[in-house]
C-alpha positions in Angstrom: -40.5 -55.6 55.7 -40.9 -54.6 52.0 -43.6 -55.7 49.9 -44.1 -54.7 46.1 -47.1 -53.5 45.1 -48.4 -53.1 41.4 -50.5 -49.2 40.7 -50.9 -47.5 37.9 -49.7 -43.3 37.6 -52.7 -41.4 36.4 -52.9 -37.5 36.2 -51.3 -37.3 39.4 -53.1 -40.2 41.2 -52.3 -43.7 41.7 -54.6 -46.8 40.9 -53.9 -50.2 42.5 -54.5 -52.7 40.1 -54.1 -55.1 43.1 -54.5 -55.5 47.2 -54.1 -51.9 48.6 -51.7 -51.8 51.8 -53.4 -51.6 55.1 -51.1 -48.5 56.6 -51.6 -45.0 57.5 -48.1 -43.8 56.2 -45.2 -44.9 55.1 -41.9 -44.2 52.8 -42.2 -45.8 49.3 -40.0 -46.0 46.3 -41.3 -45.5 42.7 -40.1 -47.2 39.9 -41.4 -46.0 36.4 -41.8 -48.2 33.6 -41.5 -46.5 30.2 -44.7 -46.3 28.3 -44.7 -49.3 26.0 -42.2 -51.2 27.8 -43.0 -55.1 26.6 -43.0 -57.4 30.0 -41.6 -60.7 29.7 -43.0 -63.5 28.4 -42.7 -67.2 29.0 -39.6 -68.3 28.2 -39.6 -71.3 25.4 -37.1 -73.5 23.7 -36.7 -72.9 19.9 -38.5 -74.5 17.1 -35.8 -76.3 15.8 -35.2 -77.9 18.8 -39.0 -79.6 18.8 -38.9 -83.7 18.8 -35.4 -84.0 19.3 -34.6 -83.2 22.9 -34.3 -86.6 25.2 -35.4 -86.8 29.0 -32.6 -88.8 30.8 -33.4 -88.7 34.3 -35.6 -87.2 37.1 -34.4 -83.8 37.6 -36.4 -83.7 41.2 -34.8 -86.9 42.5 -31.6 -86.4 44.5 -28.0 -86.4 43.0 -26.2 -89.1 45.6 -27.2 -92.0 46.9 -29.4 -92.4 50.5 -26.5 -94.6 51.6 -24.4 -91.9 51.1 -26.4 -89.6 54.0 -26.3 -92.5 56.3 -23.0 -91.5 57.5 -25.1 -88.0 58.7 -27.2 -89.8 61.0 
């Protein structure tokens, strides 16, 4: 199973900035991220598009009809 840990790269040692795995060895792979490298932020519409965007249905609710499903039973 692979799991992502986050650590920092100090003078030759690493620092977990989170949980530490519980393991006595294992093969890892390193990815470095350039010094200064912005992370992502959260993602917004414009400005311009403020006040003018319109909600027109439940995005959650399902596309077809219940009755349509019935046919699945």
């Amino acid at each position: 199973m692979l799991k992502g840990y986050e650590v920092v790269y100090e003078k030759g040692r690493l620092k977990w900035l989170d949980e530490q795995p519980n393991i006595e060895s294992a093969r890892v792979i390193v990815t470095v991220l350039a010094e200064g490298c912005v992370e992502p932020g959260r993602r917004a519409p414009p400005a311009s598009l403020a006040g003018k965007a319109e909600i027109l249905g439940d995005i959650v609710a399902p596309l077809v009809d219940e009755a349509d499903w019935e046919c699945l039973k």
